[in-house]
C-alpha positions in Angstrom: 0.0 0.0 0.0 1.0 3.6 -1.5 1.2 5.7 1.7 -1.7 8.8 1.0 1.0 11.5 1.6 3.3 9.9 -0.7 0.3 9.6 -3.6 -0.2 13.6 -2.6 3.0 14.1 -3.3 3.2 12.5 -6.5 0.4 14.1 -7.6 2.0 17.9 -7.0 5.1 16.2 -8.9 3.0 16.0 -11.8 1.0 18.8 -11.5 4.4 20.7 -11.1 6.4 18.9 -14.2 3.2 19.1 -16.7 3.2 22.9 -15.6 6.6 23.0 -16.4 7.7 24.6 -13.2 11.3 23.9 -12.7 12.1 22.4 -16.0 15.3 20.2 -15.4 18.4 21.1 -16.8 19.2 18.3 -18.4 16.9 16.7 -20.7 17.6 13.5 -22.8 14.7 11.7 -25.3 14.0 8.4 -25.1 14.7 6.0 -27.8 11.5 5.7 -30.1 12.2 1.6 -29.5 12.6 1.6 -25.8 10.3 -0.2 -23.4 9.7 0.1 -20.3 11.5 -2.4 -18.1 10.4 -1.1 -14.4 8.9 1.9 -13.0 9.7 3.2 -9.5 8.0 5.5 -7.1 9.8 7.1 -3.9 11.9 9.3 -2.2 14.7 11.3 -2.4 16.4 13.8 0.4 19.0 16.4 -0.5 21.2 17.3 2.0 23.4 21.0 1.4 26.1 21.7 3.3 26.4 24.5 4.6 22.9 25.3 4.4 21.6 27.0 1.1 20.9 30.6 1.9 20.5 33.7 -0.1 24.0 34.2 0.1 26.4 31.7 -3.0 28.9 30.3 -1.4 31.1 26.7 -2.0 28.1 24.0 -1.0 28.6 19.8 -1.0 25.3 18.5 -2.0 24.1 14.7 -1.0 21.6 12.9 -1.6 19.7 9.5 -0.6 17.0 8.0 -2.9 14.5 5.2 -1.8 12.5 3.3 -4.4 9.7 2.3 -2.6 8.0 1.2 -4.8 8.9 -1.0 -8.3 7.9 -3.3 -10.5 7.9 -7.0 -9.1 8.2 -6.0 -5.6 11.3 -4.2 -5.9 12.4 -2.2 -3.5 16.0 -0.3 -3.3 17.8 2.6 -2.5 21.3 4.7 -3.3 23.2 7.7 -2.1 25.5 10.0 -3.9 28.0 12.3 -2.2 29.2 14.7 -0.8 30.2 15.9 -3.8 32.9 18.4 -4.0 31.9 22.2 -2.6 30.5 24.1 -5.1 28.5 27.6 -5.3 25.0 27.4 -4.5 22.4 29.2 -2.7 18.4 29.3 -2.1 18.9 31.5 -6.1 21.4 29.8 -7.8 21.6 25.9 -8.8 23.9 23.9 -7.9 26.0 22.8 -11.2 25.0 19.3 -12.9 27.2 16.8 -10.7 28.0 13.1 -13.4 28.0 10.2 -10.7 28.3 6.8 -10.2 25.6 4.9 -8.0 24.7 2.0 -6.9 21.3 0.6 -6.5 20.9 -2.1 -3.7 17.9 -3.9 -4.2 15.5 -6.1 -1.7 16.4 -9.5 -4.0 20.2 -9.2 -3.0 21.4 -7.8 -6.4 22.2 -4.7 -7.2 22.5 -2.1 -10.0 25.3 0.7 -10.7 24.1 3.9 -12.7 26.5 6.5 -14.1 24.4 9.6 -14.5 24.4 13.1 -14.4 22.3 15.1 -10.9 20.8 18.3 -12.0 18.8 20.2 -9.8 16.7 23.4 -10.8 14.5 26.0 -8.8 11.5 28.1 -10.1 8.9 29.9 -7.6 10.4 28.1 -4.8 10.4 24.7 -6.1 13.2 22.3 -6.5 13.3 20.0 -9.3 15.7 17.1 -10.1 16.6 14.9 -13.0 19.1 11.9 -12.9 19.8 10.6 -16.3 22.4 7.9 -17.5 22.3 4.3 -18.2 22.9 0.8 -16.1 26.3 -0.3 -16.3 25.8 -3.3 -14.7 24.4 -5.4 -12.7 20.6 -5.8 -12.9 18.8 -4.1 -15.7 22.6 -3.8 -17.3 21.9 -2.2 -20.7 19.0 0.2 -19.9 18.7 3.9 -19.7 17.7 5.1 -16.1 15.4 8.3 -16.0 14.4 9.9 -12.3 12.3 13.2 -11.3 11.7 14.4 -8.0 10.1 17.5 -6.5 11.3 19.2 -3.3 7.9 21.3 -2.4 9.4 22.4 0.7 11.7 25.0 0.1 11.3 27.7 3.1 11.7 31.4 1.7 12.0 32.2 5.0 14.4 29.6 6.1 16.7 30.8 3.0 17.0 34.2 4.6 17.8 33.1 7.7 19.3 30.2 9.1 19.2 28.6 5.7 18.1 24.9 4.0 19.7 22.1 5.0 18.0 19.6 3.7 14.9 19.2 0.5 13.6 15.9 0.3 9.9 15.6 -2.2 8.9 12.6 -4.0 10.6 10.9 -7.1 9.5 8.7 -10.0 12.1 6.2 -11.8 12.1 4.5 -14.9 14.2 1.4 -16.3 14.0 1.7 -19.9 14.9 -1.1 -22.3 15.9 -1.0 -25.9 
């Protein structure tokens, strides 16, 4: 069972990317051929240190993302970072971050993505893409797409203390050619 906050969530994260608030930075078309292998549905949490504030200054951004829920009865999870310090702040994105991850999944195997992070805000609202492709393990071969929305950005947080963390809901594919 879907939790009903998480469903809420999901919904906004639609709402918001049909909108087109927060339109990713990176964007990457699927293959006319592909298939889906697996969708995902979950959460992600961003962690900035220090804090995002209105002031830019160097800023490590990490991140841990739960698939709750997938195809089959997967469930998994992955974390990425710190990555190195670089200028951010409640205004300014944080530049596109290329990673390696690696999914462990509920089955015992696992999965390792190289992708690029891209976050980007609009009217308060944080939106991020991971896009890149399964290098191995399971689903070795497919493209891996991911969207999450951070709906809780505090304004006033940003102008004082600052943002130390942004966590929202995420959808994943597996995409097959």
């Amino acid at each position: 069972m879907i939790p009903r906050s998480l469903v809420r969530r999901l919904a906004v994260l639609g709402a918001v990317l049909a909108a087109g608030v927060g339109t990713a930075v990176v964007t990457a078309p699927a293959p006319a051929s592909a298939s889906v292998l697996t969708t995902c549905v979950g959460t992600s949490q961003q962690t900035y240190q220090p804090p995002l504030t209105l002031t830019t200054r160097p800023t490590s951004l990490s991140v841990v993302t739960t698939l709750a829920v997938c195809g089959g009865g997967l469930t998994g999870s992955f974390s990425l970072g710190p990555t190195p310090p670089a200028d951010a702040s409640c205004l300014l994105n944080p530049p596109a971050v290329t990673a390696t991850v690696t999914i462990h999944w509920n089955n015992g195997l696992t999965s390792t993505i190289t992708a690029v992070y891209a976050v980007s805000r609009s009217d308060g609202q944080t939106v991020s893409q991971v896009l890149g492709s399964v290098t191995s393990g399971l689903f070795a071969g497919a493209a891996y797409t991911q969207t999450s929305a951070g709906l809780d950005l505090d304004p006033l947080a940003c102008a004082g203390s600052g943002v130390a963390t942004n966590s929202g809901p995420i959808l994943a594919t597996f995409d097959g050619l």
